[in-house]
C-alpha positions as CSV (number, residue, x, y, z in Angstrom):
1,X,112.1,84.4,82.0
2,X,111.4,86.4,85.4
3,X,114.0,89.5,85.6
4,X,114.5,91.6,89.0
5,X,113.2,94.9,88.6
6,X,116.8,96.6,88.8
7,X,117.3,97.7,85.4
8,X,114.0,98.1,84.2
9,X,113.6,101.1,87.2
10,X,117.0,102.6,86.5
11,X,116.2,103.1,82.7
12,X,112.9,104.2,83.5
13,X,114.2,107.1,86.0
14,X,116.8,108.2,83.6
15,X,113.8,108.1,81.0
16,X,111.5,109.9,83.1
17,X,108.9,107.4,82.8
18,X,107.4,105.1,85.4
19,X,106.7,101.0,85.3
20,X,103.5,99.8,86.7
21,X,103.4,97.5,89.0
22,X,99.8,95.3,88.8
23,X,98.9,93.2,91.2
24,X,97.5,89.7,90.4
25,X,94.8,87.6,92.0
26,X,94.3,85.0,89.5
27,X,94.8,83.4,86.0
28,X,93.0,85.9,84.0
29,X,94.8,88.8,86.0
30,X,98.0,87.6,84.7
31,X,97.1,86.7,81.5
32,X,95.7,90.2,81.0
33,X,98.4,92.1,82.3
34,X,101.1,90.3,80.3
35,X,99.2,90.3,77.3
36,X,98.5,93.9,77.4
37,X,102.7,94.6,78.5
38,X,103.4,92.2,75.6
39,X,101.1,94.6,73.0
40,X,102.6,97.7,74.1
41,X,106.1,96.7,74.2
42,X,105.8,97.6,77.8
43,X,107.9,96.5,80.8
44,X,105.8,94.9,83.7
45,X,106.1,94.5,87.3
46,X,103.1,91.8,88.7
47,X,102.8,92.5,92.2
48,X,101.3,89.7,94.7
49,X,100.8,90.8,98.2
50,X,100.6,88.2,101.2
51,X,96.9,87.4,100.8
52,X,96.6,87.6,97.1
53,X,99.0,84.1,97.5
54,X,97.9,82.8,99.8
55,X,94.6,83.2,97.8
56,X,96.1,81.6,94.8
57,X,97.4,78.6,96.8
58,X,100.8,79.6,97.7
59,X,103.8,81.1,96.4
60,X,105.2,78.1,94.6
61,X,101.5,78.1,92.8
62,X,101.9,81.8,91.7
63,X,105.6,81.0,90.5
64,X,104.4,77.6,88.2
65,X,101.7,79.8,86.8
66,X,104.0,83.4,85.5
67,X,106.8,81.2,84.6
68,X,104.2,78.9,82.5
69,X,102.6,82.3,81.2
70,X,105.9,83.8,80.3
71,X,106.8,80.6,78.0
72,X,103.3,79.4,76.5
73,X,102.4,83.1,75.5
74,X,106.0,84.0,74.1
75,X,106.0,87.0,76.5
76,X,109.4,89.2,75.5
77,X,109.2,92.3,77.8
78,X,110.5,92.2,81.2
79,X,108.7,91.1,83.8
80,X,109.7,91.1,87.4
81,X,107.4,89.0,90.2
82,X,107.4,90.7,93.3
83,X,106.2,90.4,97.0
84,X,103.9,93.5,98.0
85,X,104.9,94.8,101.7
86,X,106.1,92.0,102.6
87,X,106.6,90.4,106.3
88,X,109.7,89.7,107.5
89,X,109.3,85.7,107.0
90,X,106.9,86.3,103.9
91,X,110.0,87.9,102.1
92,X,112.1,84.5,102.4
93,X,109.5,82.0,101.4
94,X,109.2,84.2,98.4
95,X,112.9,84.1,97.3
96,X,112.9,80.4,98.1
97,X,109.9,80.0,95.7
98,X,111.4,82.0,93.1
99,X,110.0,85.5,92.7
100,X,112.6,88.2,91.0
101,X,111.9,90.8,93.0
102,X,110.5,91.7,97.2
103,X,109.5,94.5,99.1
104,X,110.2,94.1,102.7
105,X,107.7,96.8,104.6
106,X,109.4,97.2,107.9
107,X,107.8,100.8,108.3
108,X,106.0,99.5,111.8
109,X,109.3,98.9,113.0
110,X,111.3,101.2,115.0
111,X,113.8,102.7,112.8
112,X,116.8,100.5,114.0
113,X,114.5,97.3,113.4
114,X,113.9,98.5,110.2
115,X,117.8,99.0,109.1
116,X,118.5,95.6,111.1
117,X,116.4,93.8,108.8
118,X,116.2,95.0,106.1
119,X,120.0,95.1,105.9
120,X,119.8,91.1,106.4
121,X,117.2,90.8,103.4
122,X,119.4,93.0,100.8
123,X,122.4,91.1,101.5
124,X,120.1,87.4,100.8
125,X,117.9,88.7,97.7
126,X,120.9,90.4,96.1
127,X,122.8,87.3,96.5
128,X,120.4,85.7,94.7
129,X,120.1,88.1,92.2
130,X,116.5,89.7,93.3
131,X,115.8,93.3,93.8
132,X,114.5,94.6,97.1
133,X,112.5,97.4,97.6
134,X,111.8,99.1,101.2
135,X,109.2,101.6,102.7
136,X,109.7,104.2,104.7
137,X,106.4,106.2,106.1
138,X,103.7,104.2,106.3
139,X,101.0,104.2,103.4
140,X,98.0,105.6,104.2
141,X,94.3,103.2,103.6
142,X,94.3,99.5,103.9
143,X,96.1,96.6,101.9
144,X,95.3,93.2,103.2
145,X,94.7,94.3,106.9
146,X,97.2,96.6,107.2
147,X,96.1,100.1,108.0
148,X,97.9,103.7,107.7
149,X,96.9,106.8,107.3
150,X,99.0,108.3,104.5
151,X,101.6,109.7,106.4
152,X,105.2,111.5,104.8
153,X,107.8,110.3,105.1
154,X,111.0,111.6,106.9
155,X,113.3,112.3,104.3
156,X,116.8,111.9,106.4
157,X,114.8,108.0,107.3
158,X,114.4,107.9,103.8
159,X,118.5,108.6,103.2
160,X,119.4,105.7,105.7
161,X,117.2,103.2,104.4
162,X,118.4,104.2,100.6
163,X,122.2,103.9,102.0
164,X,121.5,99.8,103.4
165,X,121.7,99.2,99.5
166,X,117.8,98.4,98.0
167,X,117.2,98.8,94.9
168,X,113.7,101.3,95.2
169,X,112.3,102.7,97.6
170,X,108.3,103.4,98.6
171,X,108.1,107.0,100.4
172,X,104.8,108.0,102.1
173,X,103.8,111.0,100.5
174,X,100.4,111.5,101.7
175,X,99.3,108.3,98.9
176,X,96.8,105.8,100.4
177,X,95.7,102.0,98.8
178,X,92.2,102.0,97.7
179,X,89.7,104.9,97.4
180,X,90.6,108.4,98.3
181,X,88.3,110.5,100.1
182,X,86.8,113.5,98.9
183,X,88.4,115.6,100.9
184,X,92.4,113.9,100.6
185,X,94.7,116.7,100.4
186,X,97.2,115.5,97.5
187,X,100.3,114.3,96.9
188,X,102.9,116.3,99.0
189,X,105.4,117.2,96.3
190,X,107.7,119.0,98.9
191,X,108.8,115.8,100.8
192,X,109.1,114.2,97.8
193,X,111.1,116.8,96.3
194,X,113.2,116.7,99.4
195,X,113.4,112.4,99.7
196,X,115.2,112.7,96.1
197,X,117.3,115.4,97.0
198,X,118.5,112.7,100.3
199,X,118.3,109.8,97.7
200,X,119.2,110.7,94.2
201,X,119.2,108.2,91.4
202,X,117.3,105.9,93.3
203,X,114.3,105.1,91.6
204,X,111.0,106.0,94.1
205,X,107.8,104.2,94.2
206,X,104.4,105.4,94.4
207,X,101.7,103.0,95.7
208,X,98.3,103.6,95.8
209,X,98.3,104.4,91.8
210,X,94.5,104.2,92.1
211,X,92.4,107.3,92.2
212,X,95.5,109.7,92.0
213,X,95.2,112.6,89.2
214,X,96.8,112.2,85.8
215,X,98.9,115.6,86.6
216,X,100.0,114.7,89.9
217,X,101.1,111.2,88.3
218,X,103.0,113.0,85.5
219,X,104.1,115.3,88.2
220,X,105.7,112.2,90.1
221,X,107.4,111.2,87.5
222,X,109.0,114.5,87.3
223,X,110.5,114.1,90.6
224,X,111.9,110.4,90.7
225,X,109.0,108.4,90.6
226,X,110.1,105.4,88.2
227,X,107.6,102.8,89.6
228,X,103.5,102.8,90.3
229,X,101.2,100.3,92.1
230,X,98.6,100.0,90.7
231,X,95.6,97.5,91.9
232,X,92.2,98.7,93.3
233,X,91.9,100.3,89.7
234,X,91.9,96.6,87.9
235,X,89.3,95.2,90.5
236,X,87.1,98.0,90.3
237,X,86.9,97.6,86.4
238,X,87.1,93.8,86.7
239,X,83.8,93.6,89.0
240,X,81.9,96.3,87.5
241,X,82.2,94.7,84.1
242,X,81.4,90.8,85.7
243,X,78.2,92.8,87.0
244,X,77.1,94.4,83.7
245,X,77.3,90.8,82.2
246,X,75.5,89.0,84.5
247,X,72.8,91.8,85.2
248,X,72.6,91.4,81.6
249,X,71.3,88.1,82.0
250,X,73.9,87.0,79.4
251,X,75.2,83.5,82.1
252,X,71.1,82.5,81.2
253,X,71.8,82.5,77.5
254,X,73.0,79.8,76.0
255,X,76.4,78.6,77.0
256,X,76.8,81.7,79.1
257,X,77.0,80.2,81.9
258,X,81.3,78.9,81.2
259,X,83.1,80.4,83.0
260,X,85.3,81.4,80.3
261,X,82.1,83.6,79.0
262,X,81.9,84.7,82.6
263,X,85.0,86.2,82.7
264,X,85.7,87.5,79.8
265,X,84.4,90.6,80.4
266,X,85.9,91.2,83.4
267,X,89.6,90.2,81.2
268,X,89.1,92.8,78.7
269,X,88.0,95.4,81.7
270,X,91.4,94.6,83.1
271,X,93.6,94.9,80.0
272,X,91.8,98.3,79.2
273,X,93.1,99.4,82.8
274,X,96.4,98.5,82.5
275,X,96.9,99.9,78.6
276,X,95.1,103.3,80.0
277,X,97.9,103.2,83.0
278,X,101.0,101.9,80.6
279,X,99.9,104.7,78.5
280,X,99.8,107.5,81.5
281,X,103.1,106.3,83.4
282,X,104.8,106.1,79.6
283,X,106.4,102.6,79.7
284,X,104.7,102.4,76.4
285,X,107.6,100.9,73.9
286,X,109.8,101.0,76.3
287,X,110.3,97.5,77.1
């Protein structure tokens, strides 16, 4: 059964651990990352931004599938389903559909749209028992058309968009979705130093998990960081290893050709990701 990501982030702050959040795209995404969460005695968050559902067939398509997942493969850990930077209108058709758990990105809006809304959205998702989470400061590189440039965050923003009552919140720290550039400066461990300092025991979120150091991950942790996204990673490994096996000919051999041969590789690419990343953020046994 789905469970909002509430507890799961509070225990991991209080750890000093972090929960990944992976974002799906299909079946074998899902069955991967649960599978691997499942091994590990991990708890998961599955992430599905706008596109990715709409890519899937909608978000009543995405619910019927985790739901069916969770039952038919005896799945025990907690899992949360949430909406990644969510619109406005996106955010409701996903609590109507069922997910556990939304994040409503209202950091394009001027700061009083921002509090106006989201206010609105915690008071309905909290009412229905989901968790919320909010952004302040955009992220920097591009997620589904959206792009920012990896801004910080305003820590005092930060403060009043902690106070409207969501459960996590994602502060710009210089992080960007996708590939970093050679020459990206790092994480800026002063702001934030300075956002927990504004938002205590709130648990932070980091997105852009992807390409990020193992030490300035750990160091995350350190300060607050109790939840990271984590996607470009899983495609990267997912198309390089669909490559290798049809360069290798192997679809001409046979029965290669199934689709279930085809992407199996490209399965076992994604659950190495994810175990690597469960192993890093230390969720490992935690579940």
């Amino acid at each position: 059964m789905l469970v909002s990501a509430t507890e799961m982030l509070k225990k991991a702050k209080a750890g000093h651990y972090a929960v990944g959040q992976f974002n799906i795209n299909n079946l074998e995404w899902t069955k991967a990352i649960l599978s691997t969460a499942q091994e590990l005695n991990s708890p998961v968050i599955l992430g599905v931004s706008e596109g990715a559902g709409k890519y899937m067939g909608g978000y009543h398509a995405v619910v019927g599938m985790v739901n069916g997942l969770l039952q038919d493969m005896n799945i025990t850990v907690p899992v949360a389903l949430h909406l990644d930077h969510g619109s406005f209108e996106g955010c409701y058709k996903c609590i109507e559909a069922g997910f556990s758990s939304i994040m409503f990105d209202g950091s394009h809006y001027p700061i009083a749209e921002n509090v106006e809304k989201t206010t609105q959205l915690v008071n309905d998702a909290h009412a229905k028992g989901l968790s919320i989470e909010a952004e302040v400061g955009s992220i920097g590189g591009e997620e589904d058309g959206v792009v920012g440039m990896g801004e910080c965050a305003d820590p005092n923003e930060c403060k009043a968009i902690a106070d409207l009552g969501v459960d996590f919140l994602a502060a710009g720290i210089g992080n960007i979705h996708g590939k970093y550039p050679e020459n990206w400066p790092g994480l800026s461990f002063e702001t934030l130093d300075a956002v927990q300092q504004k938002t205590g025991m709130l648990p932070l979120v980091l997105h852009g998990g992807t390409g990020i150091p193992a030490d300035m991950i750990k160091k995350a942790i350190t300060l607050g960081v109790a939840k990271i996204n984590v996607n470009t990673e899983c495609q990267l490994a997912f198309a390089a290893a669909t490559r290798k096996y049809i360069e290798e000919g192997k679809d001409l051999q046979g029965k290669g050709f199934d689709p279930r041969k085809v992407l199996a590789p490209g399965y076992e690419a994604i659950k190495a990701t994810v175990k690597e990343k469960m192993e890093l953020f230390g969720s490992v046994g935690q579940a």
